[in-house]
C-alpha positions as CSV (number, residue, x, y, z in Angstrom):
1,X,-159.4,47.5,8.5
2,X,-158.3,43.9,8.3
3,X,-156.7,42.1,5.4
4,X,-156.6,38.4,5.0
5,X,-154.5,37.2,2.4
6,X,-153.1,33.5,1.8
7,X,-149.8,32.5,1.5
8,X,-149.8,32.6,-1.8
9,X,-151.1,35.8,-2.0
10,X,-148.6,36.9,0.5
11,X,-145.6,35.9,-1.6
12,X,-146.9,37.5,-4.7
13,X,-147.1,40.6,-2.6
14,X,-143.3,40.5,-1.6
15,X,-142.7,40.2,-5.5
16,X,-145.2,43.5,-5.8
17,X,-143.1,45.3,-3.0
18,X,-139.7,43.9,-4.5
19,X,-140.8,45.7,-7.9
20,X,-142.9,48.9,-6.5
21,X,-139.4,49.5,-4.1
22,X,-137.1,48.9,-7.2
23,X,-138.9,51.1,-9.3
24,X,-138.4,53.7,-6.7
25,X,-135.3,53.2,-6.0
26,X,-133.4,51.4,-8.5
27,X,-131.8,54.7,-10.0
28,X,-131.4,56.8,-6.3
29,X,-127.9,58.6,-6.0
30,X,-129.0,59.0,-2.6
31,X,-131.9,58.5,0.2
32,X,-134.5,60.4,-1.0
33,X,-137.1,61.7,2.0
34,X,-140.3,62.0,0.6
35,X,-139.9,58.2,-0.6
36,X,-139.8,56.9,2.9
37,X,-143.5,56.8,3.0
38,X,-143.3,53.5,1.1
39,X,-140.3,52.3,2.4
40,X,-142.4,52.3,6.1
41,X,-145.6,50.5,4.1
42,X,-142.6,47.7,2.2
43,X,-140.9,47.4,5.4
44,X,-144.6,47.0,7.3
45,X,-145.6,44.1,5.0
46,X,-141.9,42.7,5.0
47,X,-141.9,42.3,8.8
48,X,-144.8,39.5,8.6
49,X,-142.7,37.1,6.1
50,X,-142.0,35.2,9.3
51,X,-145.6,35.1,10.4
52,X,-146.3,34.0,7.3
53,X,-143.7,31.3,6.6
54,X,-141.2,33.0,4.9
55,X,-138.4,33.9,7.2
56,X,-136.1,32.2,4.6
57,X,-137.5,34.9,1.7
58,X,-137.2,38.0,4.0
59,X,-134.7,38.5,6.9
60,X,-134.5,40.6,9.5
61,X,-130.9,43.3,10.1
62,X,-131.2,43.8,13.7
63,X,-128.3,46.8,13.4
64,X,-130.6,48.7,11.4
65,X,-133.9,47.3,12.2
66,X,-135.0,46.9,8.8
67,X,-135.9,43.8,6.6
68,X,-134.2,42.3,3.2
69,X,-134.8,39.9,0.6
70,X,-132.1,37.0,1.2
71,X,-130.6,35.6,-1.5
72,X,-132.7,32.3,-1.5
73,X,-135.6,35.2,-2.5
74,X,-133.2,37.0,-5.2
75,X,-132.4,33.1,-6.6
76,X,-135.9,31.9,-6.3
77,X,-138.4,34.9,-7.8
78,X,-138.8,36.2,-11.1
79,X,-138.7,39.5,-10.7
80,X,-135.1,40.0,-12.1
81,X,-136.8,38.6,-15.7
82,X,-140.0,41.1,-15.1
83,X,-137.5,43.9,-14.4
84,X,-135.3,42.7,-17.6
85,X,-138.6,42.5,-19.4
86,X,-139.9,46.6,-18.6
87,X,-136.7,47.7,-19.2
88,X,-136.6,46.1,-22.6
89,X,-139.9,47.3,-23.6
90,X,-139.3,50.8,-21.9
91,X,-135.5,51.4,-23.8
92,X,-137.5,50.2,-27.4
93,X,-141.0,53.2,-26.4
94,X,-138.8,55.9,-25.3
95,X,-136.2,55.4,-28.2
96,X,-138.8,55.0,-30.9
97,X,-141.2,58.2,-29.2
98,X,-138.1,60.1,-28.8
99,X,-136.5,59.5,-32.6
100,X,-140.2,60.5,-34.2
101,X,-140.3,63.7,-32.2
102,X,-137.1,64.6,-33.2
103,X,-137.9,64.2,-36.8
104,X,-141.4,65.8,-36.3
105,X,-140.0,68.9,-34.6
106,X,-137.5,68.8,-37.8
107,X,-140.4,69.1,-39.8
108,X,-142.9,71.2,-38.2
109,X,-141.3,73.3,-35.7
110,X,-141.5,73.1,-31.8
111,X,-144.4,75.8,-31.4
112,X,-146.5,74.3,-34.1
113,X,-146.5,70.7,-32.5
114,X,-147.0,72.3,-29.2
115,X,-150.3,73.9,-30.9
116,X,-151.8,70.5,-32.0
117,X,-154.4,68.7,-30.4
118,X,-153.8,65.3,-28.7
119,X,-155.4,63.7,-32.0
120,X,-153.3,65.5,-34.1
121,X,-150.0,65.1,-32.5
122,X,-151.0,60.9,-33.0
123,X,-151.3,61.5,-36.5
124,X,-148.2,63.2,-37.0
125,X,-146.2,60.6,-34.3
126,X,-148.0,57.4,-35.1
127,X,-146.6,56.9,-39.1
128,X,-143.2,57.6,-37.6
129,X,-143.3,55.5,-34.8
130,X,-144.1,53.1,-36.9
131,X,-141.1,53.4,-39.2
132,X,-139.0,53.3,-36.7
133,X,-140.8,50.7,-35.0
134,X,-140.1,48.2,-38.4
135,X,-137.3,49.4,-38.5
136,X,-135.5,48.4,-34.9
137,X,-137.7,45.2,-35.4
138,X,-136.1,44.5,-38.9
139,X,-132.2,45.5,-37.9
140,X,-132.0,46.1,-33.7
141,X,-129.5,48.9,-33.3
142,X,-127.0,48.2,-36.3
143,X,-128.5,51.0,-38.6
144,X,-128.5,53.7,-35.7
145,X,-125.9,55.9,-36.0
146,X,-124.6,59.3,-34.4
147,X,-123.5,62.0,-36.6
148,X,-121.3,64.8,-35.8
C-alpha cells in the first residue's frame, strides 16, 4: 500500500507521532520492549521529514541511528499546550471519579457497587460527580483537604 500525504499533512503527522510516543513514554522508568513496535513505526515516518522538507523539524543521531525532534520542532509545535491541556482535563476526571467512589463505597459497600449494573453505578456516580465537579469549579483545590 501507498500513502500520499501533503506537507501539511505530513507535519501534522509528526505532531500525532510526537503525542502517540509521549503518551507511551512520557512516564517510562525504563525501555519498555513490547513498546518498540511503535517506536519502529514513529521512527519509520520520522526518517522521511527530510524527504519531505523538514530536516530542520526532525534530525537524524547517526551514533544511534535513530531520529529526534530538534528544538526548532519543540519551539515551534503546539503540542506542549495539547499535552498541558489532557493532563489538565485528565488530573480534574480522575480526581473527581475517584473522590465519588470513595464516597459511594462509604455508602454502599464495595460488593454491592460491584453488583450494580452499568446504569446503576451512573446513577449512584453521576450526582456525586457532579458535586464535586461544582465544587473544584467554584474553589480549585483550596477546600481539599487530607485528614489523618
Amino acid at each position: 500500500m501507498k500513502i500520499n500525504i501533503t506537507k501539511k499533512e505530513y507535519r501534522l503527522l509528526l505532531d500525532i507521532l510526537y503525542l502517540g510516543d509521549w503518551m507511551l513514554t512520557a512516564h517510562d522508568q525504563e525501555e519498555m520492549p513490547d513498546k518498540e513496535k511503535y517506536q519502529d513505526v514513529i521512527q519509520k515516518f520520522y526518517s522521511y521529514a527530510e524527504e519531505m522538507g523538514y530536516e530542520n523539524l526532525i534530525e537524524a543521531d547517526k551514533e544511534s541511528n535513530k531520529y529526534y525532534e530538534t528544538m526548532e520542532y519543540e519551539d515551534s509545535s503546539k503540542v506542549d499546550e495539547i499535552i498541558e491541556n489532557y493532563n489538565i482535563a485528565t488530573f480534574w476526571d480522575e480526581l473527581v471519579s475517584g473522590l465519588a467512589m470513595r464516597d459511594a463505597v462509604e455508602t454502599k459497600g464495595n460488593d454491592a457497587i460491584n453488583k450494580m449494573s452499568p446504569e446503576e453505578r451512573i446513577r449512584l456516580l453521576h450526582p456525586l460527580e457532579e458535586r464535586y465537579h461544582e465544587e473544584f469549579m467554584a474553589n480549585d483545590l483550596t477546600n481539599l483537604k487530607i485528614k489523618k
